[in-house]
C-alpha positions in Angstrom: 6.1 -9.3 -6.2 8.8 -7.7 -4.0 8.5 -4.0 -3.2 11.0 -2.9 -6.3 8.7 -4.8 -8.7 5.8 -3.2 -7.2 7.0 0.3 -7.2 8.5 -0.5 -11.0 4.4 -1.6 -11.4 3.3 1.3 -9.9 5.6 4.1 -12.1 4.9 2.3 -14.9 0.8 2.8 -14.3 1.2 6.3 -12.7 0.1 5.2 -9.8 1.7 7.8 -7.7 -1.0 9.7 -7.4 -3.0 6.7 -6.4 -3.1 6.3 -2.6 -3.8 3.2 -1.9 -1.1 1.7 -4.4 1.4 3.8 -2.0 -0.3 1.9 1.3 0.5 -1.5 -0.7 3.8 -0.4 -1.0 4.4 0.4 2.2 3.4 -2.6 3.6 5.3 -4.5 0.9 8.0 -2.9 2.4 7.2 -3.5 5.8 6.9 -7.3 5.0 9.7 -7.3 3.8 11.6 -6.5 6.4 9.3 -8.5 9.3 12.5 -10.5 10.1 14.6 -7.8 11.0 11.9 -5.5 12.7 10.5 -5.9 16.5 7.7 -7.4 17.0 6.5 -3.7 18.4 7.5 -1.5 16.2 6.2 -4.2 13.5 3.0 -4.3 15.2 3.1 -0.8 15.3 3.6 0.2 11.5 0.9 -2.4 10.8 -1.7 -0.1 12.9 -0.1 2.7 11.0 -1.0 1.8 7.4 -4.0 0.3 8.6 -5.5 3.4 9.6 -4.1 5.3 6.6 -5.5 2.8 4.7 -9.2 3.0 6.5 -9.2 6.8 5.8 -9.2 7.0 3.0 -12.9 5.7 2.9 -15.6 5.1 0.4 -14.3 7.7 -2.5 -13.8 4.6 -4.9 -17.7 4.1 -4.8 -19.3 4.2 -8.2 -15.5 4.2 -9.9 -14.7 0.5 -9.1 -14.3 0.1 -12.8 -12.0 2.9 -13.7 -9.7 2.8 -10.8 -9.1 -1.3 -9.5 -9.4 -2.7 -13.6 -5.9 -1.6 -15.5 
């Protein structure tokens, strides 16, 4: 799934105000263009959505069902 098919995906689930589908995107985004990006500044982004991902913590626990099933 390329990063237009993803963000269609995401639209069509309102999944805008879901964070972490954003983070996927992102990094959809950023793989997308890993040929065309210095190996820095690659690296760099990486780290970037990593962390954004990692704060966002534990608030899924206990709504594993509602939120990751469609």
């Amino acid at each position: 799934m390329d990063s237009r098919e993803l963000a269609q995906f995401i639209e069509a689930r309102d999944g805008i105000s879901k964070p972490w589908l954003l983070v996927l995107l992102r990094l959809t985004k950023l793989q997308e263009r890993k040929d065309t990006t210095p190996p820095e500044a690659y690296m760099e982004e990486l780290s970037a959505l990593h962390q954004e991902l990692m704060n966002l913590g534990e608030w899924w626990v206990g709504r594993e069902d509602e939120l990751l099933n469609p």
